[in-house]
C-alpha positions in Angstrom: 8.6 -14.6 -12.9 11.2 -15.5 -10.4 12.2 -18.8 -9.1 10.8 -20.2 -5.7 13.2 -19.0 -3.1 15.3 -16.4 -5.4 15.9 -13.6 -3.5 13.6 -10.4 -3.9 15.2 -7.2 -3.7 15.5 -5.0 -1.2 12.8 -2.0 -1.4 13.3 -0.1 1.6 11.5 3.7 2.2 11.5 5.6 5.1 9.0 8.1 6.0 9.4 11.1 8.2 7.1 13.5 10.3 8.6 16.8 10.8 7.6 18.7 13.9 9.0 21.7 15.5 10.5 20.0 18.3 10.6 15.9 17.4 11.2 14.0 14.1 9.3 11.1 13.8 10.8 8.0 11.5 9.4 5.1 10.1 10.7 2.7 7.7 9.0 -0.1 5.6 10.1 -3.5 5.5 12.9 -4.7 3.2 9.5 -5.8 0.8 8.5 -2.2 0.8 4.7 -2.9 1.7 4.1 -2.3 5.5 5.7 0.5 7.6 7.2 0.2 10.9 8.4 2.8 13.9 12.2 3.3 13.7 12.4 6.5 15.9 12.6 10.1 17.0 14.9 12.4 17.0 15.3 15.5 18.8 15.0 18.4 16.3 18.8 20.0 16.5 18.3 23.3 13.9 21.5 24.6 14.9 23.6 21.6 14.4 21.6 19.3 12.3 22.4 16.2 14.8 18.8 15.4 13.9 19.7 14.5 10.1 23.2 13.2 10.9 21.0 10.3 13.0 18.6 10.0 10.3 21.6 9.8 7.6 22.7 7.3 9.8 19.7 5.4 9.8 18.8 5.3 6.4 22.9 4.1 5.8 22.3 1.7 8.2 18.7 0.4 6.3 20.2 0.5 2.7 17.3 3.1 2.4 15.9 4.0 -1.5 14.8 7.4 -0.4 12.6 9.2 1.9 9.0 10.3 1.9 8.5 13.6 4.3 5.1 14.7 5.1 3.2 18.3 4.3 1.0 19.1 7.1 -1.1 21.5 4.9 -4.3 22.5 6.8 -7.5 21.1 6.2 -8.5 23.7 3.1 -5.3 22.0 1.6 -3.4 25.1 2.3 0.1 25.3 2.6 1.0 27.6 5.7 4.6 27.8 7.7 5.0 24.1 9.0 4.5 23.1 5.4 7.5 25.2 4.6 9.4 23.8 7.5 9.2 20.2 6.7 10.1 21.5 3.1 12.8 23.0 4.0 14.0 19.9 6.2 13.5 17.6 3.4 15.8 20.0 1.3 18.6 19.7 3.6 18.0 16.0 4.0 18.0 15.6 0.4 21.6 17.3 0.1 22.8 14.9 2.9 21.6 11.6 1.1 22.3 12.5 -3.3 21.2 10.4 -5.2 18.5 9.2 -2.9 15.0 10.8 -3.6 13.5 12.9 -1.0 9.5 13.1 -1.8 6.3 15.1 -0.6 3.4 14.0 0.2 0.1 15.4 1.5 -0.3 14.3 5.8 -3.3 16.1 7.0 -4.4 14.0 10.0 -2.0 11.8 10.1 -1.0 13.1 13.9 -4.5 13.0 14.7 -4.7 9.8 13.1 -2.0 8.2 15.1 -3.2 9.6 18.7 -6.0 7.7 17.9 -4.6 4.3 16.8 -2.5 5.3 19.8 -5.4 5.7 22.1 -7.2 2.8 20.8 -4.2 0.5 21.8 -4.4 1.5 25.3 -1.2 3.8 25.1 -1.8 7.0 27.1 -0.3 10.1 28.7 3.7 10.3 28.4 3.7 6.8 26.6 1.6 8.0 23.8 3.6 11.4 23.4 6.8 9.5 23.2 5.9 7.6 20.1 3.3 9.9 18.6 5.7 11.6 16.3 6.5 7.7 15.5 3.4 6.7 14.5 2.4 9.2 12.8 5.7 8.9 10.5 4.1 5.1 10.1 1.1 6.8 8.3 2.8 9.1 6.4 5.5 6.1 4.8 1.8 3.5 5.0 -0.1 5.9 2.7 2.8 6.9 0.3 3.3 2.9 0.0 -0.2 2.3 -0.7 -0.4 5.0 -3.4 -3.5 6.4 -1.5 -1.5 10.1 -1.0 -0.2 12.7 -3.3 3.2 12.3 -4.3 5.6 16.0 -4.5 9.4 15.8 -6.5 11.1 18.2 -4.2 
């Protein structure tokens, strides 16, 4: 048991939602229990600007590693944008050695988020600016909760 007032350390994960055009980035809190929106990034496949700014970010966070999402389909099926966001947690995962880079299962997170989204009052061009966002928040909230299945790369 620690002493009143020690510091706790630092636990801090970010989660990512990897679309074909936008990344979406959350991170949790230096306790590692509640996810916030950090970001997102234009997807860049030809020069990776994308993960330089997320390298950056998770520098800049003192980050522990990196959940990214699997948007199998509803059958649990893993189809071509589970591949993608496979392969961009691969390349991530070279960028940021020793760090872990982790899978985990997202179905309906997005349409999770539009919801929460919707439900907050946020609509039209508002909400599709910080979709990608929110539903990076779900993604990094469930992995932190344990309520999602974890993937080594």
């Amino acid at each position: 048991m620690s002493e009143p007032g020690a510091a706790r350390p630092s636990v801090v994960w970010f989660g990512v939602d990897v679309g074909s055009v936008r990344v979406g980035v959350a991170r949790s809190d230096a306790s590692g229990m509640l996810a916030v929106p950090v970001a997102t990034l234009r997807r860049d496949r030809r020069l990776g600007r994308d993960l330089d700014q997320l390298t950056g970010l998770l520098a800049e966070h003192d980050a522990v590693g990196v959940v990214v999402g699997l948007p199998r389909t509803l059958a649990g099926r893993a189809g071509p944008a589970v591949a993608e966001a496979r392969e961009y947690g691969q390349a991530l995962a070279a960028r940021i050695a020793p760090r872990p880079v982790l899978y985990v299962d997202e179905r309906l997170t997005t349409v999770l988020a539009q919801r929460n989204l919707t439900a907050s009052g946020v609509r039209g061009r508002a909400k599709r600016s910080v979709v990608d966002q929110a539903a990076a928040v779900e993604i990094l909230q469930s992995f932190l909760d344990g309520s999602t299945q974890q993937h080594p790369d």
